[in-house]
C-alpha positions as CSV (number, residue, x, y, z in Angstrom):
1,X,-17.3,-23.0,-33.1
2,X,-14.0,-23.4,-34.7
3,X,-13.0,-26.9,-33.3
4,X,-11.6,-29.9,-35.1
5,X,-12.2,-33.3,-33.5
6,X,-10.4,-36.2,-34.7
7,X,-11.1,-39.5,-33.8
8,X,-7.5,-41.2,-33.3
9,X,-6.2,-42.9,-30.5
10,X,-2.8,-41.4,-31.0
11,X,-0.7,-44.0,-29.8
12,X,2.4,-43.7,-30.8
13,X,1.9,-46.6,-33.5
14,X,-0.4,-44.6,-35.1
15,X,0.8,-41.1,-34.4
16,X,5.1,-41.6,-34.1
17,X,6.5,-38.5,-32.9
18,X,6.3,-35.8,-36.1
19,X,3.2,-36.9,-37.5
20,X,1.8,-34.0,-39.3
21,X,-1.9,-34.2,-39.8
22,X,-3.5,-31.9,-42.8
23,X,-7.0,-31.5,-42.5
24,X,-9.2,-29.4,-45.0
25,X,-12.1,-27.6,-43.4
26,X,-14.8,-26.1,-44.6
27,X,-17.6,-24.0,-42.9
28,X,-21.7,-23.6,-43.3
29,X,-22.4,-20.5,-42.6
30,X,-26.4,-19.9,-41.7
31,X,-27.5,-16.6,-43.8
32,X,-30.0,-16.0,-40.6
33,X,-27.6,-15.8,-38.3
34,X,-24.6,-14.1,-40.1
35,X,-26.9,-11.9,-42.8
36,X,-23.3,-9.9,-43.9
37,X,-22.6,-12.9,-46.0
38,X,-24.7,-11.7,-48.6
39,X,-23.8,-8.3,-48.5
40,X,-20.1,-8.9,-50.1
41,X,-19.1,-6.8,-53.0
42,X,-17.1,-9.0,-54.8
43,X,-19.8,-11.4,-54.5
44,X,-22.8,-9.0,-56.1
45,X,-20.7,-8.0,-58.8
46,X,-19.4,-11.9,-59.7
47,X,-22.8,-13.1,-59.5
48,X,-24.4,-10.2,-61.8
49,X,-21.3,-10.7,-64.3
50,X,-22.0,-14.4,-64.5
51,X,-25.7,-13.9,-64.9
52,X,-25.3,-10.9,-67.7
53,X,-22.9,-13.4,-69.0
54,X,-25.4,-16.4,-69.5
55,X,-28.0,-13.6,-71.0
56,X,-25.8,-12.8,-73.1
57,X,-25.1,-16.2,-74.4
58,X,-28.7,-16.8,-74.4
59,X,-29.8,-13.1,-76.4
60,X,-26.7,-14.0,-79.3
61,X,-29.3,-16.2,-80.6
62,X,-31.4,-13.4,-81.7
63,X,-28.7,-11.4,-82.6
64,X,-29.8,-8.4,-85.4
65,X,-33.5,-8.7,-84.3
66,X,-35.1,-5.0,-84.3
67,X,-37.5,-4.8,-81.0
68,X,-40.2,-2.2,-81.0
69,X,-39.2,1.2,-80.9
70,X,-35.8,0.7,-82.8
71,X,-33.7,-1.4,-80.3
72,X,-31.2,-3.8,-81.4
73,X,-30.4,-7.0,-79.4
74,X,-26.5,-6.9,-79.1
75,X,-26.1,-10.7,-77.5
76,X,-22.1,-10.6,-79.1
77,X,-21.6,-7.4,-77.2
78,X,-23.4,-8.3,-73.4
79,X,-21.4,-11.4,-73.7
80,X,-17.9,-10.1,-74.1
81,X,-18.5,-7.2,-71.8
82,X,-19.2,-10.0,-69.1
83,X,-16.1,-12.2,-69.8
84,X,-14.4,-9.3,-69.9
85,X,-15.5,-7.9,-66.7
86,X,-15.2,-12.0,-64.9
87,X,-11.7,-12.2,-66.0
88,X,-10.8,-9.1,-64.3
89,X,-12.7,-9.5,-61.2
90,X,-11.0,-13.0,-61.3
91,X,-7.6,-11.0,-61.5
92,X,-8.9,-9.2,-58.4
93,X,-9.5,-11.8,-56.2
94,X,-6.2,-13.2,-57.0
95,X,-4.3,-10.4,-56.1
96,X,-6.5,-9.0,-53.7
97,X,-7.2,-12.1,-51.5
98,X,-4.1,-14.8,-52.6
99,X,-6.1,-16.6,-55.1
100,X,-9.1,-17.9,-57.2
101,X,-10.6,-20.4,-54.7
102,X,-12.1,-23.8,-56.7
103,X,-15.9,-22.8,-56.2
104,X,-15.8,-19.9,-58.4
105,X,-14.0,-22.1,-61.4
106,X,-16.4,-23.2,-64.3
């Protein structure tokens, strides 16, 4: 609804003329309702990066095993192609939309 209600009486003891009031406001938004939400690019592709990140973490512990049919796992390489591809996506969302907001810090 985009309102902000604030309980003050706003007498001027409270309130003297130039008062500023900062309020930081955040929204819920219900995924039935507004379904784009999940369809945002940047969000798909920091999400899979993040998650081929952790598996990569997770596959450098069996680094140099041979898997049937003459694969190598590669964990060191998954890894850094992740933090490699986070950091720049990072870079885009700073100078794409003014900054790196606090959620998607680790």
């Amino acid at each position: 609804m985009q309102r902000l209600f604030i309980d003050w009486s706003w007498s001027s003891s409270e309130a003297p003329p130039g008062t500023v009031v900062v309020a930081q406001c955040y929204a819920l938004i219900n995924p039935n309702v507004y379904s784009m939400v999940w369809d945002d690019r940047f969000l798909k592709e920091y999400a899979t990066q993040l998650i081929k990140r952790d598996w990569g973490s997770n596959m450098k512990k069996f680094g140099g095993i041979q898997l049937p049919g003459g694969v190598t796992l590669n964990g060191d390489q998954v890894y850094n192609e992740a933090v490699t591809e986070i950091e720049r996506l990072e870079k885009e969302m700073e100078n794409s939309y003014g900054g790196v907001l606090e959620f998607y810090l680790n």
